[in-house]
VEXKOLLUM-405199 format. One record per atom (N, C-alpha, C): residue in three letters; x, y, z. Coordinates in steps of 0.2 Angstrom, whole numbers, plus 5000, padded with zeros to 4 digits. Layout:
VEXKOLLUM-405199
ALAXYZ...
end
This chain:
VEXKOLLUM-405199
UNK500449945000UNK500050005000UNK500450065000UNK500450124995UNK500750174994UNK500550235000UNK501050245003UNK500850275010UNK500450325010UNK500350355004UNK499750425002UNK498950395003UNK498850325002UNK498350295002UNK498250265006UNK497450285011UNK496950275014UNK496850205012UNK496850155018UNK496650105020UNK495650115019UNK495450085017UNK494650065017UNK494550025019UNK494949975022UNK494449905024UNK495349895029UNK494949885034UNK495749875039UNK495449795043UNK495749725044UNK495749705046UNK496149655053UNK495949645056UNK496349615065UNK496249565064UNK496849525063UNK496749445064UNK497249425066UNK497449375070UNK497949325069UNK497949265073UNK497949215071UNK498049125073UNK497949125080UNK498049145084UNK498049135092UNK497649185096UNK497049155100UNK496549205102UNK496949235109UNK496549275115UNK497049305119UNK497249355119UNK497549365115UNK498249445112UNK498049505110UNK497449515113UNK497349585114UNK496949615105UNK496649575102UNK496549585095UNK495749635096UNK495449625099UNK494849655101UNK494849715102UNK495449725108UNK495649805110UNK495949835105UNK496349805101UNK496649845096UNK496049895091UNK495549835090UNK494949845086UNK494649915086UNK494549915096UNK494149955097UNK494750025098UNK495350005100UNK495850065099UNK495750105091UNK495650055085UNK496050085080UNK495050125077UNK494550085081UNK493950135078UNK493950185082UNK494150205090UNK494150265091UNK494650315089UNK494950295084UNK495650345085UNK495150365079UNK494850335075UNK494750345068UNK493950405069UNK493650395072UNK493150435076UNK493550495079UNK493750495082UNK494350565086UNK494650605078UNK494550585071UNK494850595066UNK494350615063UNK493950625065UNK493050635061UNK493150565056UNK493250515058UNK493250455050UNK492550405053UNK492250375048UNK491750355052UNK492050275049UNK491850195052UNK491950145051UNK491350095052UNK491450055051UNK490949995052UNK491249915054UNK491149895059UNK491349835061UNK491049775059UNK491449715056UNK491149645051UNK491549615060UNK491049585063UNK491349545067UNK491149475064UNK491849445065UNK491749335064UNK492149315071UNK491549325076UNK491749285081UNK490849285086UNK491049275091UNK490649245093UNK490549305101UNK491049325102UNK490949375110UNK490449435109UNK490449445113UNK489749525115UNK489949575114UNK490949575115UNK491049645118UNK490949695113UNK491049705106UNK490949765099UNK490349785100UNK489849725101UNK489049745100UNK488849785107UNK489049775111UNK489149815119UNK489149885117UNK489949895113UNK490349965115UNK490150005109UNK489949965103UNK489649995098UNK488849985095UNK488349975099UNK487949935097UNK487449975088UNK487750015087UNK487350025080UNK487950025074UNK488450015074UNK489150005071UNK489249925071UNK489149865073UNK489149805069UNK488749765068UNK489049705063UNK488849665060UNK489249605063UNK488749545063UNK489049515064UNK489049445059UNK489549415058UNK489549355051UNK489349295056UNK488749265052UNK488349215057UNK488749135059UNK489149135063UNK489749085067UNK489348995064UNK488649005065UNK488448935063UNK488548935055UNK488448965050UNK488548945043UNK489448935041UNK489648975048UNK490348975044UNK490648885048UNK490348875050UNK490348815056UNK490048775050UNK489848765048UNK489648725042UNK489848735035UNK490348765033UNK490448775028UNK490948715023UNK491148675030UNK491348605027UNK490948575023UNK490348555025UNK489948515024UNK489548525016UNK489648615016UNK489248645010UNK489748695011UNK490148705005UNK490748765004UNK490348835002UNK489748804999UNK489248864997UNK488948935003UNK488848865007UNK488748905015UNK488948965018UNK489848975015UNK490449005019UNK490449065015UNK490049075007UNK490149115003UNK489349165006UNK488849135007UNK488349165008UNK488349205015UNK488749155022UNK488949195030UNK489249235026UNK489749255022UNK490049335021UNK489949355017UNK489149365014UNK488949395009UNK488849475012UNK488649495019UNK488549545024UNK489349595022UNK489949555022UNK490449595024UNK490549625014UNK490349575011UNK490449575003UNK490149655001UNK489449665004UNK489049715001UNK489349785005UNK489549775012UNK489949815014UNK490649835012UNK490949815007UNK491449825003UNK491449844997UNK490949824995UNK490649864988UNK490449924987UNK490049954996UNK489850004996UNK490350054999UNK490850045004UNK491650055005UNK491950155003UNK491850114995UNK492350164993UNK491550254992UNK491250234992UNK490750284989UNK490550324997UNK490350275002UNK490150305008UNK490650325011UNK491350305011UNK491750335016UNK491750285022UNK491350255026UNK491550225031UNK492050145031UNK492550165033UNK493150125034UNK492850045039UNK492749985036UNK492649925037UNK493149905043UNK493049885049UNK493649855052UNK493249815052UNK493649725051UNK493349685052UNK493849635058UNK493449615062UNK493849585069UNK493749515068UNK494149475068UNK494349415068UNK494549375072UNK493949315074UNK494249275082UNK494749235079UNK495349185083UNK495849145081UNK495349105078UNK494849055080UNK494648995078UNK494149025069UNK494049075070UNK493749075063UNK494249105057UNK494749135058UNK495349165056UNK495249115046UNK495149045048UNK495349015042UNK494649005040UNK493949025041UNK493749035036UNK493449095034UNK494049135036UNK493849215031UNK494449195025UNK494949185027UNK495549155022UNK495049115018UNK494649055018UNK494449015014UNK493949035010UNK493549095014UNK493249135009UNK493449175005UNK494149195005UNK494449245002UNK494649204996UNK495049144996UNK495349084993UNK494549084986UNK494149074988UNK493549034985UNK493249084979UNK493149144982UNK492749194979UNK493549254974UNK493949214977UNK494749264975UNK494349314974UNK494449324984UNK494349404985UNK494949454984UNK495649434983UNK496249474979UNK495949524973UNK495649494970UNK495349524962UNK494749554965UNK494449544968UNK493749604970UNK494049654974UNK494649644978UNK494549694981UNK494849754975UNK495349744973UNK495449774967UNK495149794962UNK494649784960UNK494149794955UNK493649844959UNK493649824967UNK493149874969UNK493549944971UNK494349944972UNK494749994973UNK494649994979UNK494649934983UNK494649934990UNK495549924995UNK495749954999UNK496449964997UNK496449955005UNK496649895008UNK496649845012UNK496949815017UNK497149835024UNK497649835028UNK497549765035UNK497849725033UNK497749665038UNK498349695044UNK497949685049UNK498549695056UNK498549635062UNK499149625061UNK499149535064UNK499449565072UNK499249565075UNK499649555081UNK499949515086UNK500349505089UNK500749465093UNK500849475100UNK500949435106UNK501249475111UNK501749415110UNK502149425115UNK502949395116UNK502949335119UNK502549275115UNK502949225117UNK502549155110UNK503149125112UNK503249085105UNK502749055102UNK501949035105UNK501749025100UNK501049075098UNK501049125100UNK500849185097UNK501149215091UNK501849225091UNK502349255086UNK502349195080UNK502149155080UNK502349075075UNK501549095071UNK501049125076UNK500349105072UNK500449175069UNK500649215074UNK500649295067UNK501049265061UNK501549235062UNK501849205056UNK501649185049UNK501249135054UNK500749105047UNK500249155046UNK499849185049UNK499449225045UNK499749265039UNK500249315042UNK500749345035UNK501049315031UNK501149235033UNK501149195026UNK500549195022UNK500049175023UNK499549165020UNK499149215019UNK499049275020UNK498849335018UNK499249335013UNK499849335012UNK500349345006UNK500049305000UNK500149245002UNK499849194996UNK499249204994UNK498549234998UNK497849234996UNK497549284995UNK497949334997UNK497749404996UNK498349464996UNK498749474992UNK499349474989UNK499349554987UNK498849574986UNK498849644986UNK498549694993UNK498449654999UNK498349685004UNK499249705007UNK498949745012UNK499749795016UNK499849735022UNK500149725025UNK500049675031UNK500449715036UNK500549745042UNK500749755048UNK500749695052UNK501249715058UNK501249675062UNK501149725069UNK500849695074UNK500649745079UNK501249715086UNK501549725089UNK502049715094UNK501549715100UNK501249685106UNK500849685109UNK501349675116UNK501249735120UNK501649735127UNK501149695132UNK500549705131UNK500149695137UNK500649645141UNK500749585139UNK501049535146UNK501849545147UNK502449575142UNK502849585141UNK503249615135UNK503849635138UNK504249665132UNK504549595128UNK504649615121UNK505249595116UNK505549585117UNK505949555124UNK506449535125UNK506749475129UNK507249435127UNK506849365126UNK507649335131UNK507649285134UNK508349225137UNK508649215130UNK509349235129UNK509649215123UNK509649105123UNK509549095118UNK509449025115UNK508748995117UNK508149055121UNK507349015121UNK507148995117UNK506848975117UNK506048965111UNK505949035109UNK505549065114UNK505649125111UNK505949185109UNK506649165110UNK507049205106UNK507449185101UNK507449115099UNK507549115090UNK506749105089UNK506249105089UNK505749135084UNK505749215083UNK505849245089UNK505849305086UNK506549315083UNK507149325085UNK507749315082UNK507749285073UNK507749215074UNK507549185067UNK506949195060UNK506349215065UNK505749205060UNK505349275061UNK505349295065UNK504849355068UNK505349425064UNK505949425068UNK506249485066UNK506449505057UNK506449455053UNK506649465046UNK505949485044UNK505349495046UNK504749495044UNK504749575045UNK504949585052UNK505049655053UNK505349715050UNK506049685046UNK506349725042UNK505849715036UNK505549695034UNK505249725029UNK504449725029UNK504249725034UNK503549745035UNK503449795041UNK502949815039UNK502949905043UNK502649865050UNK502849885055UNK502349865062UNK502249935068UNK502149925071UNK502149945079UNK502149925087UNK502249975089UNK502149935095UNK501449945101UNK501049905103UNK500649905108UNK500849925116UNK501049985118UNK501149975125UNK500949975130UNK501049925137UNK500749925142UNK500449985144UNK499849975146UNK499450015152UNK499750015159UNK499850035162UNK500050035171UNK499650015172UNK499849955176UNK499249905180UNK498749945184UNK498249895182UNK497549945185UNK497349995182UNK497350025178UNK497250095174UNK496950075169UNK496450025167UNK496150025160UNK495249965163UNK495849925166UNK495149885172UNK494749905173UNK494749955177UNK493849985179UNK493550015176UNK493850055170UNK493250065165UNK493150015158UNK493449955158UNK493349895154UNK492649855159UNK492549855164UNK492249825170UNK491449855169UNK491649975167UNK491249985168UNK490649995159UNK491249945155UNK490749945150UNK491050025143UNK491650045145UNK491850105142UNK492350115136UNK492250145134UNK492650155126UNK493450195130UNK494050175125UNK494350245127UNK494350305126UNK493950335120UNK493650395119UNK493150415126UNK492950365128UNK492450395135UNK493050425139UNK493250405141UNK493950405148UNK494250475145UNK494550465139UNK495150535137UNK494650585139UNK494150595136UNK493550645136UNK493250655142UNK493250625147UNK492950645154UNK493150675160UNK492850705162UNK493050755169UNK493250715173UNK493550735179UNK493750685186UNK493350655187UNK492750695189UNK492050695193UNK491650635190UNK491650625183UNK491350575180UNK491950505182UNK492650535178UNK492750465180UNK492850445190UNK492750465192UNK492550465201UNK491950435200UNK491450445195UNK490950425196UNK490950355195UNK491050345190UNK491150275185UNK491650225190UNK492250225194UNK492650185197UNK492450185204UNK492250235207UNK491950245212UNK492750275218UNK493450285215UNK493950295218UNK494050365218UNK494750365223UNK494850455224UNK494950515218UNK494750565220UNK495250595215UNK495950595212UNK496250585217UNK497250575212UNK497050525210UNK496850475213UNK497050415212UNK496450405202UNK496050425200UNK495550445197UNK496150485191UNK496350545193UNK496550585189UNK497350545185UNK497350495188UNK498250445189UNK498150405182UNK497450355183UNK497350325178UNK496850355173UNK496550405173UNK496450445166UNK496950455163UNK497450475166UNK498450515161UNK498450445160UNK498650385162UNK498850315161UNK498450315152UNK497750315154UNK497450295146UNK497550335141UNK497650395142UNK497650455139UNK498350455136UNK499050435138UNK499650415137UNK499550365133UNK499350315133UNK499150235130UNK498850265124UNK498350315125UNK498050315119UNK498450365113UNK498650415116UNK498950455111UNK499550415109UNK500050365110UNK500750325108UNK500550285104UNK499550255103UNK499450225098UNK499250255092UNK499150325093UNK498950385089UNK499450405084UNK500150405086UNK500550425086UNK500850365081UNK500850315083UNK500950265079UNK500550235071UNK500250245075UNK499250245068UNK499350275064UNK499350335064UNK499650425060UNK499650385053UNK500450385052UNK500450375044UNK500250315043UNK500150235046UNK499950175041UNK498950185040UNK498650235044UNK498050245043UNK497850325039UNK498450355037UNK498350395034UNK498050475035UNK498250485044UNK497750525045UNK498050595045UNK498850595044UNK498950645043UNK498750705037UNK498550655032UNK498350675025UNK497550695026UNK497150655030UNK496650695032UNK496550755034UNK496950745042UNK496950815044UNK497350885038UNK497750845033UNK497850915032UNK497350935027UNK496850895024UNK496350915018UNK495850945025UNK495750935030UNK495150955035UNK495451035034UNK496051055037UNK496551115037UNK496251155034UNK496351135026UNK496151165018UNK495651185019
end
């Protein structure tokens, strides 16, 4: 993807559930919102939490036909007929598609893609398409980002791929001769020289919990007065005003990151105009 050009359809996937792929979801629709950008969410998995924090923003791909897509291949093309129309309609409306992707279903949106050779539609529709695999730090998280970026490559070849560096449990940094430090060392880091990534950084422990508890977006938190978040946590002031800066740091580092692979500084500067 030619860095002047806006992603339209952004995708979160990769082979192993866990890894913060949800947060990322809901991180990268509010940065896109805080940008005036609007989105629509294709969810293929099966949790509550998007339809919670977003409830007039998704869709959800119906988990029993793609559960049965073995049985009748036909099945698999009809469950993601929802995300196909939404693609179609993409470039016209403006609203940028994140589609969030649970590990166990991961392979039949790849089989979808395979089947209908969604590579040539997206191209045809001028859909310009940013898969983001994330990882946190240990070896078989890093091995399933692996294979997704291999098979994205193979199946959808004109898509951008990133990799997303996930701190939540730990840093990058590995016992020389583990496990996981020759997969990153050996397999992880040669991906890195030539594919664009970031990094996800830890929150201060505690500081994102009690408004994940209280059902909240991070655009709620950046945006609200002590008083509110006192309300929502039930905690003191410093202690209230400690973890707002906590989320507010988090979110801007992801901001600051997102900037060019989502193209937002090319926004802002047409909004300028």
């Amino acid at each position: 993807m030619h860095k002047s050009t806006s992603p339209n359809l952004i995708i979160v996937s990769s082979g192993k559930g866990g890894i913060g792929k949800t947060t990322l979801s809901c991180t990268i629709a509010d940065i896109l919102e805080l940008h005036d950008r609007t989105f629509q969410f294709i969810q293929v998995d099966d949790q509550d939490r998007l339809p919670t924090l977003y409830p007039d923003k998704v869709i959800t791909i119906a988990i029993e036909a793609v559960n049965n897509s073995r049985s009748n291949p036909n099945s698999i093309i009809r469950a993601f007929d929802p995300l196909y129309h939404i693609l179609e309609a993409a470039p016209s409306t403006g609203a940028i598609p994140i589609v969030d992707v649970g590990a166990t279903q991961q392979h039949a949106l790849l089989k979808y893609a395979a089947l209908i050779d969604l590579d040539e539609e997206l191209l045809e529709l001028g859909v310009h398409a940013l898969w983001i695999a994330p990882t946190t730090a240990d070896p078989e998280s890093m091995q399933q980002c692996i294979r997704t970026l291999a098979k994205i490559e193979q199946i959808l070849p004109s898509t951008s791929r990133m990799i997303a560096l996930n701190e939540r449990d730990s840093k990058f940094e590995f016992f020389p001769a583990s496990p996981a430090d020759h997969v990153w060392h050996q397999e992880l880091m040669p991906l890195l020289s030539n594919l664009s990534s970031f990094t996800v950084p830890r929150i201060e422990a505690g500081s994102w919990q009690p408004f994940e508890a209280a059902g909240l977006r991070f655009t709620d938190v950046i945006s609200a007065d002590i008083q509110q978040i006192q309300a929502w946590t039930g905690i003191s002031r410093p202690e209230a005003k400690v973890i707002r800066g906590d989320v507010a740091v988090w979110m801007a580092d992801l901001i600051e990151a997102l900037t060019e692979p989502l193209n937002l500084q090319t926004e802002e500067a047409s909004h300028a105009k």
